[in-house]
N, C-alpha and C positions, 0 to 999 in steps of 0.2 A: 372357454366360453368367450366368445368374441363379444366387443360392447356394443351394445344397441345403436340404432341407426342416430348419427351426428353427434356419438359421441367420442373420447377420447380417453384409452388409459395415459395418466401421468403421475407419476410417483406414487401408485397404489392406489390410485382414486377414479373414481369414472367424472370425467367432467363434461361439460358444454356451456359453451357460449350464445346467448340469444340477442338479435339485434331487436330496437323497437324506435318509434319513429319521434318518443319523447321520454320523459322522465317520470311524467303518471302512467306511461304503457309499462314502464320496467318495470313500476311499482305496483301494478293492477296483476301482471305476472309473478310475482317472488309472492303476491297475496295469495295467488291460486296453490305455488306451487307450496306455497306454508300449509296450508289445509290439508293436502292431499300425503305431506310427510306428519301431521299430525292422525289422520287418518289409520296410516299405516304404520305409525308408531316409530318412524325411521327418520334424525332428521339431517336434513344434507346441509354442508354451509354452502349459505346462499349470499353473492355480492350484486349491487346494482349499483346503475347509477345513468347519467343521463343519457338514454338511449341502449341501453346493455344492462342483461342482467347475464351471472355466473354463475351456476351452479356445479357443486361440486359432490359427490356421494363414496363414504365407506363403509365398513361396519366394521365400530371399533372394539369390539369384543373380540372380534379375530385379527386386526389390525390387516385387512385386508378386502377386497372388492367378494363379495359374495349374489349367491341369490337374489335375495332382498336389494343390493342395488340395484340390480338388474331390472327387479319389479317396480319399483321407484323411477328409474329411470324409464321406462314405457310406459305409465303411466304420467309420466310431465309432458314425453311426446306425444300423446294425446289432448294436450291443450293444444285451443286452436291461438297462434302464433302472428296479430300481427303488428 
């Protein structure tokens, strides 16, 4: 399974990187995308910081990228981004 649009496997994890044009935009994002892993019960470690937030997705019961990231991760791409 190939990873979802703008992201990237690296050492087992599906990640992406978001730019944003301050530090409450990073922070108004890693809100959104808290909800929506609480939501689906999956949660990804998520870093920000001034202008950038990172998210990162696996599931560690298999110790490996599954499903459920996949669905995690298309769903954050559907935040609108700016």
């Amino acid at each position: 399974m190939s990873a979802p649009a703008g992201w990237t496997e690296v050492e087992g994890r599906l990640m992406r990187e978001f730019s944003f044009e301050d530090f409450a935009g990073a922070k108004a994002f890693i809100d959104a995308v808290s909800s929506i892993c609480e939501d689906m019960n999956h949660h990804a470690e998520l870093h920000f910081g001034w202008g950038y937030a990172v998210v990162e997705t696996m599931t560690h019961d298999t110790n490996s990228i599954t499903t459920l990231d996949h669905e995690l991760a298309e769903a954050i791409n559907q935040l609108e981004v700016s």
